[in-house]
C-alpha positions in Angstrom: 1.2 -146.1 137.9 -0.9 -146.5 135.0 -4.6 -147.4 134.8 -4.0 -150.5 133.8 -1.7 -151.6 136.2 -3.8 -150.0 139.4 -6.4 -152.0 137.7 -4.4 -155.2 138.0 -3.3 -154.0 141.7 -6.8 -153.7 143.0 -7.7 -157.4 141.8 -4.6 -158.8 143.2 -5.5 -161.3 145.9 -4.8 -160.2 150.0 -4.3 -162.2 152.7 -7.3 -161.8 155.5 -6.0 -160.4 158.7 -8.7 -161.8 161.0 -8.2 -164.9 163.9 -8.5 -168.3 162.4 -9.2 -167.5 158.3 -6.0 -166.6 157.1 -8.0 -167.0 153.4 -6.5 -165.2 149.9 -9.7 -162.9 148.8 -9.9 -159.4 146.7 -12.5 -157.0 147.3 -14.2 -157.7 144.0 -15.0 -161.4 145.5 -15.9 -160.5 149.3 -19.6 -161.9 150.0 -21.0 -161.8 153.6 -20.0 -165.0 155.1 -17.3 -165.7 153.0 -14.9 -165.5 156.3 -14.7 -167.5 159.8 -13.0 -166.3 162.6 -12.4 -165.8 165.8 -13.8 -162.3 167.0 -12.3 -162.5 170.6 -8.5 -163.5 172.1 -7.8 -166.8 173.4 -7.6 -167.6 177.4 -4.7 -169.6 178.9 -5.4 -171.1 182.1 -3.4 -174.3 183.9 -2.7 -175.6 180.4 -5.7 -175.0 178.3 -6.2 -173.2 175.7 -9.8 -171.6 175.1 -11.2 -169.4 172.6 -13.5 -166.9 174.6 -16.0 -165.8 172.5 -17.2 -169.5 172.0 -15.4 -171.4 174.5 -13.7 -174.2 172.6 -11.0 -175.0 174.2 -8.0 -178.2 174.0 -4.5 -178.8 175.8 -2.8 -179.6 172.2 -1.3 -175.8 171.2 -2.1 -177.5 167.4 -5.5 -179.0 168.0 -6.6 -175.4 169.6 -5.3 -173.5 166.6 -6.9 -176.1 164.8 -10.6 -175.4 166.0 -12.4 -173.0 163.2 -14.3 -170.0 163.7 -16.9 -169.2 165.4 -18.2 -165.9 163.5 -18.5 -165.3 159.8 -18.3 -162.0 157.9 -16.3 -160.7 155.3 -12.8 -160.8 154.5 -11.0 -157.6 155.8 -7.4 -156.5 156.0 -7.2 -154.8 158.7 -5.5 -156.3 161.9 -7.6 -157.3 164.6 -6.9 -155.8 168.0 -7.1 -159.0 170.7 -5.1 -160.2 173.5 -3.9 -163.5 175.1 -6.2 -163.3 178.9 -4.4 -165.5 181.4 -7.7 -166.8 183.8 -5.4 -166.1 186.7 -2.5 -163.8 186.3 0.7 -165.6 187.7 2.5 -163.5 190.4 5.7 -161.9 189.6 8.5 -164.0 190.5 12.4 -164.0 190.1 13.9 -164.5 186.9 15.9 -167.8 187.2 17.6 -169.3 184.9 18.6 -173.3 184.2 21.9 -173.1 185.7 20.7 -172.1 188.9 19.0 -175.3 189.5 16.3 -175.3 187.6 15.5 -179.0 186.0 13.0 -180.1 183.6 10.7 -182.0 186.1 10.1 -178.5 187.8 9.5 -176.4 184.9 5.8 -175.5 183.8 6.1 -175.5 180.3 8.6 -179.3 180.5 5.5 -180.9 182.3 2.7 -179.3 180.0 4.4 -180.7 176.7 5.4 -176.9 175.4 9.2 -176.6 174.3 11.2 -174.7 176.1 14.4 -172.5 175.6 16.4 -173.9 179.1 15.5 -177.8 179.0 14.9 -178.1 175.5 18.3 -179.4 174.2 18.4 -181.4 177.6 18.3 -185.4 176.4 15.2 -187.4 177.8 16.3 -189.4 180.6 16.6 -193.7 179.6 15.5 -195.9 181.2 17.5 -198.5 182.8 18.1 -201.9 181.3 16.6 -204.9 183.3 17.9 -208.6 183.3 15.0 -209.5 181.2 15.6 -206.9 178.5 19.0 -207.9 178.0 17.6 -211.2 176.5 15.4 -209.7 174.2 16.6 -209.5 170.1 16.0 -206.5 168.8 13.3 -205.7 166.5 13.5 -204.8 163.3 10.8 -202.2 162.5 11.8 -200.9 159.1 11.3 -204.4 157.4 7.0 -203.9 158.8 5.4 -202.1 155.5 3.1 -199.4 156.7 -0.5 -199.6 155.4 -0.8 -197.3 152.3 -3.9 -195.5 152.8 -5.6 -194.3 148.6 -5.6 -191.1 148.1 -8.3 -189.9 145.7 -6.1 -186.7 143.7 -9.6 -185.1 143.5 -10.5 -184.9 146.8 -10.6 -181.5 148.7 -8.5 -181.9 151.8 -7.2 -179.7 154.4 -3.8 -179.2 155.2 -2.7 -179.9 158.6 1.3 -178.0 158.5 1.5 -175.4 161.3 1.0 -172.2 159.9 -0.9 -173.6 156.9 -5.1 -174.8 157.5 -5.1 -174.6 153.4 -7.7 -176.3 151.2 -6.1 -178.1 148.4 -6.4 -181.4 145.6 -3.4 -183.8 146.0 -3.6 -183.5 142.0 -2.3 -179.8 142.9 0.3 -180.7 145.6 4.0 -180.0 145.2 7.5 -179.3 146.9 6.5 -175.6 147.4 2.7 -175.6 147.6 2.8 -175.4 151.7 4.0 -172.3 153.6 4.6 -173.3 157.3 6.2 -173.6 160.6 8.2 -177.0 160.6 9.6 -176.8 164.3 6.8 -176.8 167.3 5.7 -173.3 169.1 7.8 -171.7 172.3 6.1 -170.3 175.2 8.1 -169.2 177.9 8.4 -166.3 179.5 5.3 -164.9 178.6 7.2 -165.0 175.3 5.6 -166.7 172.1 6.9 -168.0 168.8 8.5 -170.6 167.0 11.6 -172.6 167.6 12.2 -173.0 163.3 12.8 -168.9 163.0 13.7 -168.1 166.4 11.0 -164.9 166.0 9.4 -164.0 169.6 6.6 -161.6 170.4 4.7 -161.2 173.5 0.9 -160.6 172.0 -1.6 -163.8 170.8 -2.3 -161.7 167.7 1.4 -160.9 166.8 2.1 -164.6 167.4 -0.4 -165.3 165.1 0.7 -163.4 162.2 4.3 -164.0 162.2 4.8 -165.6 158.3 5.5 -169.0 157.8 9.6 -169.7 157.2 9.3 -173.1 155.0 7.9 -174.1 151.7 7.1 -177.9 151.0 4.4 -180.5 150.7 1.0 -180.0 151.8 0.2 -182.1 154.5 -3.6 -183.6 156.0 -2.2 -186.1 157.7 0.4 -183.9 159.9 0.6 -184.9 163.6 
């Protein structure tokens, strides 16, 4: 490699390893305090998620990644070593899977909101039709105009795609701007990943650093 070109190498911008930044930096623009993180694992416990090293904490998987660090430092590339803490370790139990009886209604993950590998195909349950529905016309909801909220192309948002949490202009936006995770996170199992590239890992921090599969349109309005 020439000089040139290890020149060009050492200024290219790196992807920061730590919890919660996830920033582009290059070790000629690295200040203290440039990064926020997370310097401590998560704890799940009866559905909540909580960062322990500051204790914010949420039931929404997307609102908890969501919450922004705690700590600030500099930018490094070297993977953090953290792990998932469970508040009370569940007992061992027997493997069982949905065809053994299993329903929705009793599964942990169903009632909590996660996906889940055995019930997730399943179809919701309907409700049934009562004499008074049957009178009702149905309404047409695609002829109500949704209120159009202005945009200023200027202004610095924050992109709310899973797998994203990137600052950008709307002047800037386009069909491959975003990198994320279109389908919703899988926990079962003591298993976690995501349902859009089927890629499953057992660790918090290997959870967190599995790539993003789909390019598109930044988002700050995501759900």
């Amino acid at each position: 490699m020439s000089t040139t070109e290890a020149a060009k190498s050492a200024c290219a911008p790196v992807r920061c390893q730590r919890i919660g930044c996830d920033a582009l930096f290059t070790n000629d623009n690295n200040p203290e305090g440039s990064c926020q993180y997370h310097p401590s694992g998560p704890i799940f416990h009866d559905g909540m998620k909580e960062w322990s090293c500051c204790k914010q904490r949420s039931h929404d998987f997307s609102l908890f990644l969501e919450i922004p660090g705690c700590t600030t430092g500099k930018h490094t590339t070297e993977k953090p070593v953290t792990k998932a803490v469970s508040a009370n370790p569940p007992k061992p139990t027997p493997i069982q899977s949905s065809k053994q009886g299993v329903g929705a209604d009793a599964c942990a993950r169903c009632r909590q909101g996660f996906f889940c590998s055995d019930h997730g195909s399943q179809p919701k349950a309907q409700k049934p039709a009562t004499a008074n529905d049957t009178n009702k016309e149905p309404v047409d909801t695609s002829s109500v105009p949704l209120p159009k909220k202005k945009i200023d192309i200027n202004e610095l948002r924050t992109c709310k795609n899973k797998g994203c949490g990137k600052s950008y202009k709307e002047k800037d936006n386009h069909d491959c701007a975003c990198e994320y995770h279109p389908g919703p996170a899988v926990f079962h199992d003591r298993m976690r990943g995501w349902k859009c590239c089927d890629i499953h890992v057992k660790e918090f921090d290997e959870f967190m650093m599995i790539p993003p599969c789909t390019k598109g349109w930044h988002n700050a309005d995501a759900a």
